[in-house]
Structure formats: C-alpha cells, structure tokens
C-alpha positions as CSV (number, residue, x, y, z in Angstrom):
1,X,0.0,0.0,0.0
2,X,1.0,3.3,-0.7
3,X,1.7,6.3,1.8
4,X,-1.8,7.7,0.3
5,X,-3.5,4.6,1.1
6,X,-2.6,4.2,5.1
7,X,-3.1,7.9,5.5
8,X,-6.2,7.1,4.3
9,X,-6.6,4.0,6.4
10,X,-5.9,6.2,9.1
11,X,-8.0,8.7,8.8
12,X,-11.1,6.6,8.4
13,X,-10.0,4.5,11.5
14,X,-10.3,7.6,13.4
15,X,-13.2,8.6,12.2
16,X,-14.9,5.1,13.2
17,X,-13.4,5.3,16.7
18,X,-14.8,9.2,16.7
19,X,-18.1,7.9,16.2
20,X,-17.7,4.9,18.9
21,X,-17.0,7.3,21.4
22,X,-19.7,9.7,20.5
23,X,-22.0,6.9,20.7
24,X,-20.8,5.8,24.4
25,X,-20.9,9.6,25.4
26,X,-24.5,9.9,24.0
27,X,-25.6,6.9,26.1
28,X,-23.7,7.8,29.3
29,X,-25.7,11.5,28.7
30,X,-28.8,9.9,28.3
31,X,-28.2,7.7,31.5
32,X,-27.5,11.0,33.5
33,X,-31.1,12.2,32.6
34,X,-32.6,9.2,34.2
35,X,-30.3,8.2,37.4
36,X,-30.8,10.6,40.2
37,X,-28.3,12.5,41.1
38,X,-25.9,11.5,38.3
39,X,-23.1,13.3,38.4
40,X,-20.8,14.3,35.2
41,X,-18.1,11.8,35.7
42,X,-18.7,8.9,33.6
43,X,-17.4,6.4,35.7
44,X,-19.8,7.7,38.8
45,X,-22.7,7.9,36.0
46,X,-22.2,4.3,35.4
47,X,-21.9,2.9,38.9
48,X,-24.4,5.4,39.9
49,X,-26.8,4.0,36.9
50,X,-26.3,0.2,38.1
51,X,-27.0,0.8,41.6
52,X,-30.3,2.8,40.9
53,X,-31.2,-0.2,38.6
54,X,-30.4,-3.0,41.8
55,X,-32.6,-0.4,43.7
56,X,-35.5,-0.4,41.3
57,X,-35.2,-4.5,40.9
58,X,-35.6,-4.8,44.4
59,X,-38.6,-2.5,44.7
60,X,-39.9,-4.5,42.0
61,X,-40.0,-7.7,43.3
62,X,-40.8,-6.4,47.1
63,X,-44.1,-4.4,44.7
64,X,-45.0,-8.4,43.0
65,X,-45.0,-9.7,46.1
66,X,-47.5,-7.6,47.9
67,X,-49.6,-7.4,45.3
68,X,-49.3,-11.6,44.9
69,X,-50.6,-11.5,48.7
70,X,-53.3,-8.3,48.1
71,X,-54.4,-10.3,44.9
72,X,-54.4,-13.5,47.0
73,X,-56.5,-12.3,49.8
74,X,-59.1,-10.3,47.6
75,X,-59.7,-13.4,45.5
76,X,-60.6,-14.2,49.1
77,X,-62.7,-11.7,49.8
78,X,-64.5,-12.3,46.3
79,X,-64.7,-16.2,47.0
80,X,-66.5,-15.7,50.9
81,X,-68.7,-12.6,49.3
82,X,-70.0,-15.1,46.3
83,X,-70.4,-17.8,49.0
84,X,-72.7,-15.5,51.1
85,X,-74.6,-14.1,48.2
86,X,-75.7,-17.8,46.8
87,X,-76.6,-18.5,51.0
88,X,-79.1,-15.1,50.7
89,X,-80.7,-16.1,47.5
C-alpha cells in the first residue's frame, strides 16, 4: 500500500473510533437524565446507573410480592362474598 493509502486508512480508522465514542458519550448522557443524582463523571454515572437499577429490581420484586398477597386475599374476599350471596338467594 501506498503512503496515500494508510493515511487514508488512518483517517477513516479515526473517524470510526470518533463515532464509537460519541455513541458511548451519548448513552452515558442519556443515563444522566434518568439516574438521580448523576453526576458528570462517567465512571460515577455508570456505577451510579447500576446501583439505581439493583434499587428499582428490588422494589420491584418487594411491589410483586404484595400485590401476589393483596391479589391472593381479595380473590378471598371475592370467594367468601360469592359464597354468602348464593346463601341469601
């Protein structure tokens, strides 16, 4: 290859990478807008971002279970309520 050929090599390589790192910083920016709190360092967005999603997990599941039991005992309710309605008839 000639000396125009890797220049041109090069160039385009950096161009790629350019765009690589623009993507990263784009997503990093966008996960600032959601974590609370984020601050501007990347590396403190990130670890920030993964320990606000740990923190929303666990609210999740502690949410399904409650409403498990809430759906539980008002299938309940519904279940004695039917039985007593058939009894008045």
């Amino acid at each position: 290859g000639s000396d125009e050929w890797h220049k041109q090599r090069k160039e385009s390589h950096k161009e790629v990478e350019r765009r690589r790192r623009e993507v990263i910083n784009q997503g990093i920016d966008r996960l600032a807008e959601l974590v609370p709190s984020a601050e501007k360092n990347k590396g403190r967005i990130l670890a920030q971002a993964v320990d606000y999603i740990h923190r929303l997990k666990a609210t999740e599941a502690k949410n399904i279970e409650k409403w498990t039991i809430e759906k539980l005992l008002a299938d309940q309710a519904i279940s004695e309520l039917t039985s007593q309605n058939e009894q008045l008839k």
